[in-house]
C-alpha positions in Angstrom: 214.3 110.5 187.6 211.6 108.8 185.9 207.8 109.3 187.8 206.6 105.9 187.3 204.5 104.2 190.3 206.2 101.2 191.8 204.8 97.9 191.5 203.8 96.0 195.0 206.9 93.7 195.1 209.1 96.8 194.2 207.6 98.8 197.0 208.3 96.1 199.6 211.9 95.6 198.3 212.8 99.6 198.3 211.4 99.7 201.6 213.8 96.9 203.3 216.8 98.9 202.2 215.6 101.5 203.6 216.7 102.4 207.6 213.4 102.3 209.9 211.5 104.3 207.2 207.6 102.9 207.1 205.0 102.4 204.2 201.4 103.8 205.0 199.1 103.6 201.7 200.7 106.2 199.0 203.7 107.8 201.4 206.2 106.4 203.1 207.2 108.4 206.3 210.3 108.5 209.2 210.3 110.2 212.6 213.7 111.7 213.6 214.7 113.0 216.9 216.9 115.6 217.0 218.9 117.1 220.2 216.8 120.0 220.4 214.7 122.7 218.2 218.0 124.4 217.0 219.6 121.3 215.6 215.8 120.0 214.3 216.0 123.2 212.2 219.2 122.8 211.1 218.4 119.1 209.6 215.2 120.5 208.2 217.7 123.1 206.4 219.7 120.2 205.0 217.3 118.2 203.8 215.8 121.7 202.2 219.1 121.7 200.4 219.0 118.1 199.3 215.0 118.1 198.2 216.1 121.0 196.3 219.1 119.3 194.4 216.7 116.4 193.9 213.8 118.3 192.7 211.6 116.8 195.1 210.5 117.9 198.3 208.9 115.9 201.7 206.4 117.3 203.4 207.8 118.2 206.6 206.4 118.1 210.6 208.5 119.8 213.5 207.6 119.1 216.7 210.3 120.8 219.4 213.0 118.5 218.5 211.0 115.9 216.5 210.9 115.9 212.4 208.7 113.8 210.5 209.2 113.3 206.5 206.8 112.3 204.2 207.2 111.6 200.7 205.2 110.3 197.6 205.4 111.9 194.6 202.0 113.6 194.1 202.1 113.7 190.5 202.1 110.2 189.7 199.7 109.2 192.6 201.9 107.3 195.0 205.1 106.2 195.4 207.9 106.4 192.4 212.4 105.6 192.8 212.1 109.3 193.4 211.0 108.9 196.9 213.4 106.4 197.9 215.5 107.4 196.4 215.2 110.6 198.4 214.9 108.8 201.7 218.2 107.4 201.1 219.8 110.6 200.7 218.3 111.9 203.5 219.5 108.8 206.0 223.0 110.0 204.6 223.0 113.2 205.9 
């Protein structure tokens, strides 16, 4: 995908179709609660897999049973498709 920065209106439109994901400045971050460490590291292995296949990887938090995902495409400054594109993938998993 192409690493061009999203315009305002564009930013605000990818967000909405996005499930409880939230904007803050350059990133766009979600908080997911898992059942417990073991199955936190488990969806931190699958979305491994997927950033991978993507070529473009969140940065990650783990907290017990708690994930956060951050993502903004550091090359171009801020926030591109590839990120939500990326947050849509991982909301499928």
């Amino acid at each position: 995908m192409e690493r061009v920065l999203l315009a305002e209106d564009q930013l605000q439109s990818k967000l909405r179709e996005l499930n409880a994901w939230s904007r803050s400045g350059n990133t766009i971050h979600k908080l997911f609660e898992l059942e417990d460490f073991v199955h936190a590291m488990g969806f931190v292995n699958s979305v491994a897999l997927l950033a991978e296949k993507f070529n473009h990887h969140p940065d990650i938090d783990i907290r017990w049973n708690k994930v956060t995902l951050v993502l903004s495409t550091h090359s171009a400054g801020g926030l591109t498709e590839n990120d939500f594109a990326l947050a849509k993938a991982i909301d499928e998993l």
